[in-house]
C-alpha positions in Angstrom: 115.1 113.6 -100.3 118.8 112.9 -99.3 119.1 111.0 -96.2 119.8 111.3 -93.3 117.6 115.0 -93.3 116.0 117.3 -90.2 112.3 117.6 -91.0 110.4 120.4 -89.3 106.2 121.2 -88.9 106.1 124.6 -89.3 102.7 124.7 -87.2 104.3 123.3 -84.3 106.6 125.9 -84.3 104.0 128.3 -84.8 102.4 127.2 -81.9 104.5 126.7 -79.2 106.0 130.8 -80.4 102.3 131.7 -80.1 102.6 130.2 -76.7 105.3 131.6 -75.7 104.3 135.5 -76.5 100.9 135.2 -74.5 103.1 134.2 -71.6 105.2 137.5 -71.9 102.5 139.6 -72.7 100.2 137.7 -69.7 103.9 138.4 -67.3 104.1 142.4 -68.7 107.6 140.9 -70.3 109.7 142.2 -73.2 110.3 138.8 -75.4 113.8 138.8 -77.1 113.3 135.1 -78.6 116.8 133.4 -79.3 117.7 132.7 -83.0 120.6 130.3 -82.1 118.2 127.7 -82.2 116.5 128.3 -86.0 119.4 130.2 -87.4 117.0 131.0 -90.6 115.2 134.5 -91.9 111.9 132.1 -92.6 111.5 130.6 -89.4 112.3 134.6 -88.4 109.3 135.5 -89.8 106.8 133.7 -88.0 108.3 135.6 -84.7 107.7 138.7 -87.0 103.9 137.4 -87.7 103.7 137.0 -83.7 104.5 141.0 -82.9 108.1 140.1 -82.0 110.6 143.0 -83.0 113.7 142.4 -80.5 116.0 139.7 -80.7 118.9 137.6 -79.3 121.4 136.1 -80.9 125.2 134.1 -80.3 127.4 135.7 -82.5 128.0 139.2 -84.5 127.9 136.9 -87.7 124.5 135.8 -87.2 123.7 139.5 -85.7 124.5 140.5 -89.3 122.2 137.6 -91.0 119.5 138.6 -89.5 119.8 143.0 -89.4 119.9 141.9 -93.2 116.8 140.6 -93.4 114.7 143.3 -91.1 115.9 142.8 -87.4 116.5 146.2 -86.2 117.2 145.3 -82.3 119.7 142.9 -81.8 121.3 141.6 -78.6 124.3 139.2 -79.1 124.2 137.4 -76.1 127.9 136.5 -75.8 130.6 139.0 -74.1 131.7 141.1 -75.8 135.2 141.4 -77.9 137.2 144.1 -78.6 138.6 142.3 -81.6 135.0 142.9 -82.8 134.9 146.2 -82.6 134.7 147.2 -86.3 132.2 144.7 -86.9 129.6 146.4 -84.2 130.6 149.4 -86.3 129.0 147.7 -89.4 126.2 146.6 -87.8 125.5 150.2 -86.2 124.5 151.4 -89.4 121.7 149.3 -89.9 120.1 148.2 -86.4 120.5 148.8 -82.8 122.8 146.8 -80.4 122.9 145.4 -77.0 126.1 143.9 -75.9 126.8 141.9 -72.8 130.6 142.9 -70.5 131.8 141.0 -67.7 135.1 143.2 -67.5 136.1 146.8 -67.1 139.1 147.0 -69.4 136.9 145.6 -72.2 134.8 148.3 -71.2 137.3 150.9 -71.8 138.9 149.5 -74.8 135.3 148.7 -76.9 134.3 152.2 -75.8 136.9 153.9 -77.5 136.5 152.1 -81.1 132.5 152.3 -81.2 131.2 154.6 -83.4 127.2 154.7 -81.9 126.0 153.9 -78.7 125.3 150.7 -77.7 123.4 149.1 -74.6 124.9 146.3 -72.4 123.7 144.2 -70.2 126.5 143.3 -67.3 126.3 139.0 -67.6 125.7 137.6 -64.2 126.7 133.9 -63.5 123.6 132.1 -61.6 125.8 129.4 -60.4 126.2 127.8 -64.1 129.7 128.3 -64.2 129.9 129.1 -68.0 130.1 133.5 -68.1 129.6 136.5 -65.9 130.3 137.8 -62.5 129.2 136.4 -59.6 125.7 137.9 -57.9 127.2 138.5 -54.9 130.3 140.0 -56.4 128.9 143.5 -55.5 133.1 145.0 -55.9 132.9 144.0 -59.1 129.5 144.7 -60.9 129.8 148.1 -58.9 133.0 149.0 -60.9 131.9 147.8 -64.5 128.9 149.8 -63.4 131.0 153.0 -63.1 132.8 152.7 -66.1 129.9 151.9 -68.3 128.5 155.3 -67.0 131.8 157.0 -67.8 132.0 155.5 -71.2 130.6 157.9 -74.4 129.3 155.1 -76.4 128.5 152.4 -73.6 125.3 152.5 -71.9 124.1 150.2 -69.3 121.0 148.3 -69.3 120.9 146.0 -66.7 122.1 142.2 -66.2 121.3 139.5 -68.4 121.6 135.7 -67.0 121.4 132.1 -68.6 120.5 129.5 -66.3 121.8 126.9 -68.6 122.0 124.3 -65.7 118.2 123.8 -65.6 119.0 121.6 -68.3 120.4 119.2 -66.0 117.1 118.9 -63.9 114.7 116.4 -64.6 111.2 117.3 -63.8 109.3 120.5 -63.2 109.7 121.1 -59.7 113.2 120.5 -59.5 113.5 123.6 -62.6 111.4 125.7 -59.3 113.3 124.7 -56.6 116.8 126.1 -58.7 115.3 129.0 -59.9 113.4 130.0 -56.8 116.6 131.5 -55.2 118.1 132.9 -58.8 115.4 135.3 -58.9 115.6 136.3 -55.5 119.3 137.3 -56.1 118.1 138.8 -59.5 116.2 141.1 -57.4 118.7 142.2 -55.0 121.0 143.2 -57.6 118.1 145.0 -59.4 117.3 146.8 -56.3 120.7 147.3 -55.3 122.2 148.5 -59.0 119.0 149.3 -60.9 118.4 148.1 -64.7 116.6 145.7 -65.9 116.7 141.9 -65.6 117.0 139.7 -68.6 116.4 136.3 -67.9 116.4 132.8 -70.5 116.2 129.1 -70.9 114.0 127.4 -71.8 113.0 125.1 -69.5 112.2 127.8 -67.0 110.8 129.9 -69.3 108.3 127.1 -70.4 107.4 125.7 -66.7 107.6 128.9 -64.9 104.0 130.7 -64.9 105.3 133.6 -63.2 108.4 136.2 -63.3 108.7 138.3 -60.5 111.4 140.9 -60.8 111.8 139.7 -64.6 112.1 142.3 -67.2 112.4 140.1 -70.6 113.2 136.8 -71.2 115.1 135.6 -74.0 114.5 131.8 -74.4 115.2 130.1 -77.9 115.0 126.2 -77.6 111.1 126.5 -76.6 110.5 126.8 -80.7 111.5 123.4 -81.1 111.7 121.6 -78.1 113.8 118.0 -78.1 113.6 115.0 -76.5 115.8 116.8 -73.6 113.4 119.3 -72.8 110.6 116.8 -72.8 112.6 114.6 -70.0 112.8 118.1 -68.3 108.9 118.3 -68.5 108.9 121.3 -70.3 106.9 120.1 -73.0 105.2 117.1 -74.5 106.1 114.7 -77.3 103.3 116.7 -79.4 105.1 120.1 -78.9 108.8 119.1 -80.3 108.7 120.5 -84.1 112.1 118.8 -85.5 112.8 115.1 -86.2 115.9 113.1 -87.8 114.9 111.1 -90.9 117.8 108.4 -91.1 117.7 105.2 -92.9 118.3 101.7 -92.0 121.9 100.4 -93.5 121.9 97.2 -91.4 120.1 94.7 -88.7 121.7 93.0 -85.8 118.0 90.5 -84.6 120.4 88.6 -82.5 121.1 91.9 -80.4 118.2 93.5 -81.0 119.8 96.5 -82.7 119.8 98.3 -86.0 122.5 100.7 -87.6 121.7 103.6 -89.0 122.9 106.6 -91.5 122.9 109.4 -89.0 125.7 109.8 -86.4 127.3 112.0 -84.1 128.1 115.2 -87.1 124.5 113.9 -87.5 122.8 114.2 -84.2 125.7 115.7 -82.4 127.1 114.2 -79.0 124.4 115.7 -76.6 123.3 113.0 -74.9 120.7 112.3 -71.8 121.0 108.9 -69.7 117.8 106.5 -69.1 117.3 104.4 -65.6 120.3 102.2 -66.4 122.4 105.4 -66.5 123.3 104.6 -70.2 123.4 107.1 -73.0 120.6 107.9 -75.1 121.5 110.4 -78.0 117.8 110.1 -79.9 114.6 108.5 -79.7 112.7 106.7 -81.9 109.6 108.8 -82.7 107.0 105.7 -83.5 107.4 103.9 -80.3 108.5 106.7 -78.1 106.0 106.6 -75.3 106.2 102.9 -75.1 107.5 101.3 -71.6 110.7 100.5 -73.6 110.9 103.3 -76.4 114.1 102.5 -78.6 116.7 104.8 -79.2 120.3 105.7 -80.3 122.4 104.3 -78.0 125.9 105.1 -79.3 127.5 107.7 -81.9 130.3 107.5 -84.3 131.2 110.2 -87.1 128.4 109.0 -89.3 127.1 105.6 -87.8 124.4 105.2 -85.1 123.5 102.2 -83.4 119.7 102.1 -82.4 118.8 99.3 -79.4 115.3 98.1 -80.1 112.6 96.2 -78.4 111.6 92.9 -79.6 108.2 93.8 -81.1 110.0 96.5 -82.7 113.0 95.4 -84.6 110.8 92.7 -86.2 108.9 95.6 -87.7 112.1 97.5 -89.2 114.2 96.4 -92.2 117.0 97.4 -94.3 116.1 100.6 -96.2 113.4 101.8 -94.2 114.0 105.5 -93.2 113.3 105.9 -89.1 112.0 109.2 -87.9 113.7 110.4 -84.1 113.3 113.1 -81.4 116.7 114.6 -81.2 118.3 115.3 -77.9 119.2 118.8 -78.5 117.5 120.3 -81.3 119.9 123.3 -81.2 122.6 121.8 -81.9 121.2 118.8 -84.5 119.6 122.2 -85.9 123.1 123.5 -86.5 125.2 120.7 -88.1 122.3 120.2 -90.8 122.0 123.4 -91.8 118.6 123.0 -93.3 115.3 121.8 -92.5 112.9 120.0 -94.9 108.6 121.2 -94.4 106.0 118.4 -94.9 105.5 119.7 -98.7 109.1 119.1 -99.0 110.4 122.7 -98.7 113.7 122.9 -97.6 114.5 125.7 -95.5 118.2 126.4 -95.3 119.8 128.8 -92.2 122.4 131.3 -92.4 125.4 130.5 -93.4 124.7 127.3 -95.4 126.9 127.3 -98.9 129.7 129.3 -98.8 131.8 130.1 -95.3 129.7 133.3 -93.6 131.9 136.6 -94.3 130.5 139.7 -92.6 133.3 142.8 -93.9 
């Protein structure tokens, strides 16, 4: 197998997808899983096996992938473009589509090159600072409200959020706490503007045991996990489904570090920081719940440097292939492309090969 490679157990993923449908069906929610995360028709399937028949994904290219291989309800959770416009066309003819708008203009432009109706959610911003309006930004959402019901081919839906900076918390209770008041303001724009309520991340779709107000979640990390989401506490070593397979090109006893094949077009530069409030951009999978687990503590374009404990650099030499959590499996998922099964199947995602056309 060429080094360094992503290796994936397919009955992890299995499971924690398993888990996460009985918590929709248990909450009354409509599950739109994210495919950013897998980006591949096989690992699609077991969401197929699982009942699931609406999707999410982050771009009209990999909207495309997957209506081509049996998704029929897509929701491209990124706003919308009117540069785009002919490509929702395409994509029209073979699936339905729900888009998200922040603006009115864009409204008005998109509506008059669609050929079919679409459904969009209006984005809201929970305080993430990435996309969307503002909740309380009542002027606003009330005006792209207005024009969406004025517009032949655009038909609203409801709000769609991404509380993207749970990812910064660092244990359960703190994921609560920030979404506690999120869904109270989620409520008072549903009661206030009606629509549903599309909520998604993964770690508060993973810790949360209940979704009041919550129409359908739209999570995608959760089939994975990483090493991120396990310093969140939504999961546990046991859950995370992907590792990095890199091999040892050199040993440094005297500093208690090894260098590996794998770096940051490797890895990526996602990073977390440990009680020292230094970087760690992987962990070692063999000693990971040890007092002193080692780990990647710095990236280049292909080099990682790994700082060991005593005990274990005198267990490691030259040539021996390591096996690491990543920190963000998303994104390690994306630069590799592929993903090799314990009986050596290699599973390869959209767009691998040849640059992704969609005409």
């Amino acid at each position: 197998m060429r080094l360094p490679y992503l290796s994936i157990d397919t009955e992890k993923v299995e499971a924690n997808i398993k888990k996460m449908v009985s918590k929709a069906v248990q909450n009354s929610l409509d599950f739109r899983p994210h495919f950013k995360t897998h980006q591949s028709k096989q690992i699609g399937q077991l969401y197929k096996e699982q009942g699931v028949k609406g999707i999410t994904v982050s771009s009209v290219y990999m909207a495309d992938y997957f209506s081509s291989h049996g998704w029929k309800d897509i929701t491209i959770a990124f706003p919308a473009s009117v540069s785009f416009a002919p490509l929702y066309n395409k994509l029209l003819q073979n699936c339905s589509l729900t888009l998200l708008l922040t603006d009115s203009e864009v409204a008005k432009k998109l509506d008059s090159k669609l050929n079919s109706p679409v459904s969009v959610y209006i984005e809201i911003d929970p305080g993430y600072g990435r996309s969307g309006l503002a909740f309380d930004d009542f002027d606003a959402i009330k005006e792209l409200k207005s024009t969406l019901e004025s517009c032949k081919n655009l038909t609203f839906e409801g709000f769609y959020t991404h509380c993207g900076h749970t990812y910064k918390c660092r244990s359960k209770d703190a994921v609560k706490s920030l979404i506690e008041p999120i869904f109270a303001s989620l409520g008072n724009l549903k009661q206030t503007f009606g629509g549903k309520i599309c909520f998604g991340d993964t770690p508060s779709c993973s810790i949360l045991e209940h979704f009041d107000g919550i129409d359908q979640i739209s999570p995608g990390n959760f089939a994975f996990y990483d090493w991120m989401q396990y310093h969140i506490g939504s999961c546990n070593p046991e859950e995370i489904a992907v590792t990095m397979h890199c091999e040892v090109v050199a040993k440094y006893e005297q500093r208690n570090e090894v260098l590996i094949h794998g770096g940051a077009v490797h890895f990526s530069k996602d990073f977390i920081l440990n009680n020292d409030n230094e970087p760690i951009y992987g962990v070692l999978v063999d000693d990971c719940q040890s007092n002193s687990p080692s780990y990647i503590k710095s990236l280049s374009q292909e080099h990682g440097i790994v700082s060991c404990s005593k005990s274990t650099i005198e267990l490691i030499s030259v040539g021996d292939v390591l096996e690491f959590y990543p920190i963000h499996s998303c994104l390690t998922a994306n630069l590799m492309r592929e993903y090799v099964t314990k009986t050596g199947e290699v599973i390869s995602q959209f767009g691998s090969g040849a640059p992704y056309q969609l005409y």
